[in-house]
N, C-alpha and C positions, 0 to 999 in steps of 0.2 A: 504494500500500500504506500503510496507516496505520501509526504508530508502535507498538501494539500488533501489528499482525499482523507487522511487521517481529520483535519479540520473542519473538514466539511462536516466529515460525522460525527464528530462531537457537540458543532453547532445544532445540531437535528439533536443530537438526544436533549439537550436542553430545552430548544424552540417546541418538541413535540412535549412538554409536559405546562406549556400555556393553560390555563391564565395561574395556573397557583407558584410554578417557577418564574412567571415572563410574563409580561403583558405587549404587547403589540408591538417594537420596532425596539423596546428596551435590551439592556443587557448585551454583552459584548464577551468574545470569545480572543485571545491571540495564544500564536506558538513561535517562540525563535527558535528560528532554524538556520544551519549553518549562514550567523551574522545576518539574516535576514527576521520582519517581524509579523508575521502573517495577522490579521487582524478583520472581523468584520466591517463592512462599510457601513460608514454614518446612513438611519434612518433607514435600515433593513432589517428586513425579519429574521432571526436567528434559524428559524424553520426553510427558510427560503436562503442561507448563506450555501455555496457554490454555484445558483445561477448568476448569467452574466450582471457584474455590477455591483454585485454581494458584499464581495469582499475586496482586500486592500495588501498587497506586496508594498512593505516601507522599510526606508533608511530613517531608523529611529534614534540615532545616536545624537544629530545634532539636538531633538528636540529634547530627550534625556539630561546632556551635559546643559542644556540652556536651563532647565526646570532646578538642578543642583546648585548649578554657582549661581544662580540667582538674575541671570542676564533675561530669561523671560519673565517679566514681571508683573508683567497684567492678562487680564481674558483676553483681548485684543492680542497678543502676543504671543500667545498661546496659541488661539484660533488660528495664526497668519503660520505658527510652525507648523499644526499639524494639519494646514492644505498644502504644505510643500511638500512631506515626506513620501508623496505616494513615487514608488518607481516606474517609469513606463511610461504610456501613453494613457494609461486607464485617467476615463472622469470620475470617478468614485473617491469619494474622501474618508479619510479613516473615521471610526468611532470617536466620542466628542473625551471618552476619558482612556485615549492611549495614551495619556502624560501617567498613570498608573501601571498598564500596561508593561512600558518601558522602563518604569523607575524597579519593578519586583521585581526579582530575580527568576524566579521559579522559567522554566521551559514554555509550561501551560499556564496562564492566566486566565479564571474565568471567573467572569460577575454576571450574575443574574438578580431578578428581582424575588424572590421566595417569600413569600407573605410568612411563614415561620419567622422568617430571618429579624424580621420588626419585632415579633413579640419575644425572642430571643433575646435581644440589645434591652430588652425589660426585667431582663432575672440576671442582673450581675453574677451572684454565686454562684446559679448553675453554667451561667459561660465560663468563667471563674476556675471551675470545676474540670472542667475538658478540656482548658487551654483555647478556647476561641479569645479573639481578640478582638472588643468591641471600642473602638476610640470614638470622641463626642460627635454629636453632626456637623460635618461639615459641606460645605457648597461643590457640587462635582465641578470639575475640571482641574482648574490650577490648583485652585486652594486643596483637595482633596491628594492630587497628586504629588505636592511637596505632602505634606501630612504624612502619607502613607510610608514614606521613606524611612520610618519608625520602627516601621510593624516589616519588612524586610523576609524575616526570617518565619513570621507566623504561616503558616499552612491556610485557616479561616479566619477572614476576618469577617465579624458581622457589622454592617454599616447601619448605624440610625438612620430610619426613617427612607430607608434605600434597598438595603439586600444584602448580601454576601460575594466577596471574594477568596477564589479556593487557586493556590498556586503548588505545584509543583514539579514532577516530572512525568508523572501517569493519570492521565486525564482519568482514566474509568474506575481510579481507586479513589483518586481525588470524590469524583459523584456518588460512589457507591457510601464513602465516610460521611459525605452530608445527607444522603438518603440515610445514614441510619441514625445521625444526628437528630434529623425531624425524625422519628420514631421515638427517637429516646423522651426529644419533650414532652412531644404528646403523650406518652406515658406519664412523665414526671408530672404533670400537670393535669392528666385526665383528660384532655382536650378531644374534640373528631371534627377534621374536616367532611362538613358534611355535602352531598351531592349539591347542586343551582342554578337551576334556571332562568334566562337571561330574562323573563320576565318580572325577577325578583323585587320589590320594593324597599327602601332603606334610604339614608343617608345619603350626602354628595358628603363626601370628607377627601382631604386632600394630603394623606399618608405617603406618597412617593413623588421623585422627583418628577416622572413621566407625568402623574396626573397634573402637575402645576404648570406643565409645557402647552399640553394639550386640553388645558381647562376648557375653552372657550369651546370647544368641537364637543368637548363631553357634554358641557355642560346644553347646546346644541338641539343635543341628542335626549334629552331628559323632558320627561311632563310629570305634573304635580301629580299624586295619589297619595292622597288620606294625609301624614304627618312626613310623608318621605316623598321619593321622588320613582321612577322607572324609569326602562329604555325607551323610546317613543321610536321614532325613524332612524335610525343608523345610516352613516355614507356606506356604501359602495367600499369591494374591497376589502384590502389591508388596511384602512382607516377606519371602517366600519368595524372589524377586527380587532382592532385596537382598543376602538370605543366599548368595545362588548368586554373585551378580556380585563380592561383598567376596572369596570363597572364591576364587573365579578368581586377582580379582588378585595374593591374596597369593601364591599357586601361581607365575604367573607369576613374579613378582618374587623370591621364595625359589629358582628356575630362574634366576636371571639373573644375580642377584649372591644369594648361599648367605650371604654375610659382612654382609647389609645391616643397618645398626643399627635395633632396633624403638624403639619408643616405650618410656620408659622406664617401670614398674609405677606409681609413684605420681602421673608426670602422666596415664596411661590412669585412673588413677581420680578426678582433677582433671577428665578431660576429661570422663568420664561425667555430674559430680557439677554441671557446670553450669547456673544456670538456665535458659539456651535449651535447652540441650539436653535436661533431661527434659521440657522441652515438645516438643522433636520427637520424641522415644520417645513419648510419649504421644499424637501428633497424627498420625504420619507412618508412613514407611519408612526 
């Protein structure tokens, strides 16, 4: 199997456990390979990485040393490194957080969004406990990527209000340890994700970085019922997709813990207002 085709199918086993891993264009997969940094494309579906466009061949070194000594120093700078890094001709631009990608060491880098992963970063002693490593929330991209330069050596880290990253050299032990990580909790705690249908009624809450990007579409998509809200018309598509699987999981996770802190108003309009990211409202899902 070659080093692409290895990527591609690791992308799939992620993308396929939507919406409770992944919601719609979120989460990001790379592999370095001899001095090369294979990475999903900005505003693609993890499900859908190896068709054309998907993904992204980069020279990730200058953006790395620029993020270290400190010469990239704003979002603007960040964003203007990582639309250079692509090799080739491809129009595809890498994911908006391969300033993390690059800076961990690990072979395999993978971050997804796991609705576990929120209520996790909730029970200090049991991450505590297992050596996960949960550091405070911080803003993805830059600010996120210097940060993480910390935690280097941890295997999982669980991100407030975001998800988890799993680094090391075997993709499928790496997923199989957080498969039985979520197992563990939901014992420790008693917990059951239970089956839900995208007719569900509940909450708009705004728990992950995705939902603050793509508020406006979500919110779009919603009609009043009784004290909550539902899906009304959904777009077309991977955006429609997106719309459904975000909707899920907050449902979920508003069912699990009712009391969980959302993202607070003015970084949701921080997180919107970023340069990667109205490149991936713009390009993507």
């Amino acid at each position: 199997m070659t080093a692409e085709d290895a990527f591609f199918r690791i992308c799939g086993m992620i993308g396929a456990r939507a919406p409770i891993w992944v919601q719609g264009a979120g989460g990001n997969v790379s592999r370095k390979h001899s001095g090369r940094l294979l990475i999903k494309a900005s505003g693609c579906r993890l499900d859908r990485v190896g068709e054309a466009g998907t993904w992204v061949d980069c020279d990730d070194s200058a953006l790395r040393s620029g993020i270290l000594d400190g010469s990239i120093s704003t979002e603007q700078d960040y964003a203007e490194a990582v639309a250079k890094m692509t090799r080739g001709k491809s129009a595809a631009r890498a994911s908006m957080e391969t300033g993390f990608h690059s800076i961990l060491p690990g072979e395999w880098v993978m971050h997804f969004h796991p609705i576990l992963a929120l209520l996790m970063a909730e029970r200090p002693d049991w991450t505590r406990q297992r050596g996960i490593h949960v550091p405070e929330y911080l803003t993805p991209g830059l600010t996120l990527s210097r940060a993480l330069a910390a935690h280097a050596q941890a295997r999982v880290i669980v991100l407030r209000n975001h998800g988890v990253i799993l680094q090391g050299s075997d993709p499928e032990e790496l997923l199989a340890e957080w498969t039985r990580l979520e197992q563990d909790f939901l014992d420790s705690f008693q917990l059951k994700i239970a089956g839900m249908s995208s007719d569900v009624i509940g909450p708009l809450r705004v728990y992950f970085p995705d939902t603050a990007v793509f508020l406006d579409e979500l919110k779009k998509a919603l009609v009043s019922a009784g004290q909550g809200y539902r899906l009304g018309v959904v777009p077309s598509g991977d955006r429609g997709r997106a719309v459904e699987e975000l909707w899920l999981a907050t449902q979920q996770l508003a069912q699990l813990h009712p009391g969980l802190e959302e993202i607070a108003a003015d970084e949701a309009a921080r997180l919107a207002g970023l340069p990667l990211e109205q490149y991936r409202r713009q390009h993507g899902a």
